[in-house]
N, C-alpha and C positions, 0 to 999 in steps of 0.2 A: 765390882760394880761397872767398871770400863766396858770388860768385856764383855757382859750384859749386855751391856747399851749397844757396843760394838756389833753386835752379835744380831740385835734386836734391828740393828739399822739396814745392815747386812741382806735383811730379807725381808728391806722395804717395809718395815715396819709392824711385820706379821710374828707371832708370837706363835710355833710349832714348839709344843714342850718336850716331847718326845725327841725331837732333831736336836734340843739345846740342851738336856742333859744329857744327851751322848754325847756334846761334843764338852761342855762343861762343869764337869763336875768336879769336885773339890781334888784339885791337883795330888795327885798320888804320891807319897811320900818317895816311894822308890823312883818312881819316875826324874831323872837328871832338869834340873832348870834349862838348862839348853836346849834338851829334846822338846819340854814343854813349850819352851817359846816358839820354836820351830813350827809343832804342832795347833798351836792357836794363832799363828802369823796362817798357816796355809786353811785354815776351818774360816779366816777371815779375809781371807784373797777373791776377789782383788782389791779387796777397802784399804785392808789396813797389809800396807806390802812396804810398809817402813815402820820397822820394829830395833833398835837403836837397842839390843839386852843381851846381857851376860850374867851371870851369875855361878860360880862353883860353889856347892855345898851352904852351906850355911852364914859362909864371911857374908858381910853386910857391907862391908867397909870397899869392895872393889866393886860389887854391883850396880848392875843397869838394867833399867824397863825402861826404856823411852818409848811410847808407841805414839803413831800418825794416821788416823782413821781418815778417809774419803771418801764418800761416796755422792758423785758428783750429780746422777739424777734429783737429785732433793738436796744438793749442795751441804750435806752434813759433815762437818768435820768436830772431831775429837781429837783430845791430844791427852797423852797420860805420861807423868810422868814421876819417877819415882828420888825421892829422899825420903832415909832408914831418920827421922828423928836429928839429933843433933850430929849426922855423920854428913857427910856433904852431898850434894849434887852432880851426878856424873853426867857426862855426856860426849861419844864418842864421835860425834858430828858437829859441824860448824855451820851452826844455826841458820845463818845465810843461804844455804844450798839445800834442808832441809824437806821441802816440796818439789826437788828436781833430784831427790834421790832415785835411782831406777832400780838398785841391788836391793832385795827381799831383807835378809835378815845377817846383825853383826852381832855377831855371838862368841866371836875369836880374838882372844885380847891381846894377838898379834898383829891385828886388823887395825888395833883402833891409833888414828892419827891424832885427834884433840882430846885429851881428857881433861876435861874441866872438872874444877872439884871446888865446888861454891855453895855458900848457904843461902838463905832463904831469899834474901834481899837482890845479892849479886847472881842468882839464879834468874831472880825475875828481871833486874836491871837488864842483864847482859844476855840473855838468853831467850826471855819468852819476849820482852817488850822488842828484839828483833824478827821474831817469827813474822811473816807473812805468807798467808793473812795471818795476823797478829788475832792469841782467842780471845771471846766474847764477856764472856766470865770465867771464872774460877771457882773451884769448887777444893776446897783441903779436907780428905780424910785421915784421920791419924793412922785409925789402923790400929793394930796389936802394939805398940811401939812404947811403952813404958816411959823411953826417954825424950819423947816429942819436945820438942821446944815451942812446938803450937800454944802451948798452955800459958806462956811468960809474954804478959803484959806490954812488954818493951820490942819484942818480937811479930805482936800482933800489929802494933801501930806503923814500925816499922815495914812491913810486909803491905799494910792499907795504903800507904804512903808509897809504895813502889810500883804499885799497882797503878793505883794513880797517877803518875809519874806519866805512865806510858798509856794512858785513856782507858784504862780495863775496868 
């Protein structure tokens, strides 16, 4: 759905469907995560030109999709940002500096200076509630993810409460 949106904003708000399932259609099994990120970082250049993802094969557990959409005629920004479920929160930038990033894409995980590895709460405390501009709302989709912790009661409140916390 990010990239939808990403995509949809990308061209000023105009829906060519022809131009969008060529550039988006359901990620090729063969196709490597790295290439793909590469590939939908430049289909969405110059919006989204801080894409914070790595991925090899199928581990969940060292993965990254952090993306940063802008498009500053109509002031839209998106932020996407990926936890597998109960596994943590990565992030190989330091939040602070996040909007003065100028390099396209980190996809080299000899590259990466911060990796943070945080769950829901300390993701949002420490991470999104320092973003500026800090985002408007939030949206949680689970996803395929069996193991989501979205679903547990004590996590949800928690999560409300963090939000809050930082005015979101």
């Amino acid at each position: 759905q990010y990239l939808d949106l990403a995509f949809f904003l990308s061209r000023n708000g105009t829906w060519d469907r022809e131009d969008h399932d060529e550039h988006f259609e359901i990620k090729d099994e063969n196709m490597p995560w790295n290439s793909f990120f590469t590939f939908t970082d430049e289909v969405l250049s110059p919006f989204e030109n801080l894409c914070d993802c790595s991925r090899f094969g199928k581990n969940k557990d060292t993965a990254r999709e952090n993306r940063y959409f802008y498009e500053p005629q109509n002031n839209n920004r998106l932020t996407y940002l990926l936890k597998f479920g109960h596994r943590p929160f990565r992030s190989s930038w330091d939040v602070s500096y996040i909007n003065e990033h100028s390099d396209s894409l980190v996809n080299d995980p000899q590259n990466v200076d911060i990796a943070q590895t945080l769950n829901w709460t300390e993701a949002i405390e420490d991470f999104v509630c320092k973003m500026m501009p800090r985002p408007a709302f939030f949206v949680f989709n689970s996803g395929l993810w069996a193991d989501d912790e979205l679903v547990e009661v004590d996590v949800q409140t928690k999560i409300v409460q963090s939000l809050s916390n930082c005015n979101i």
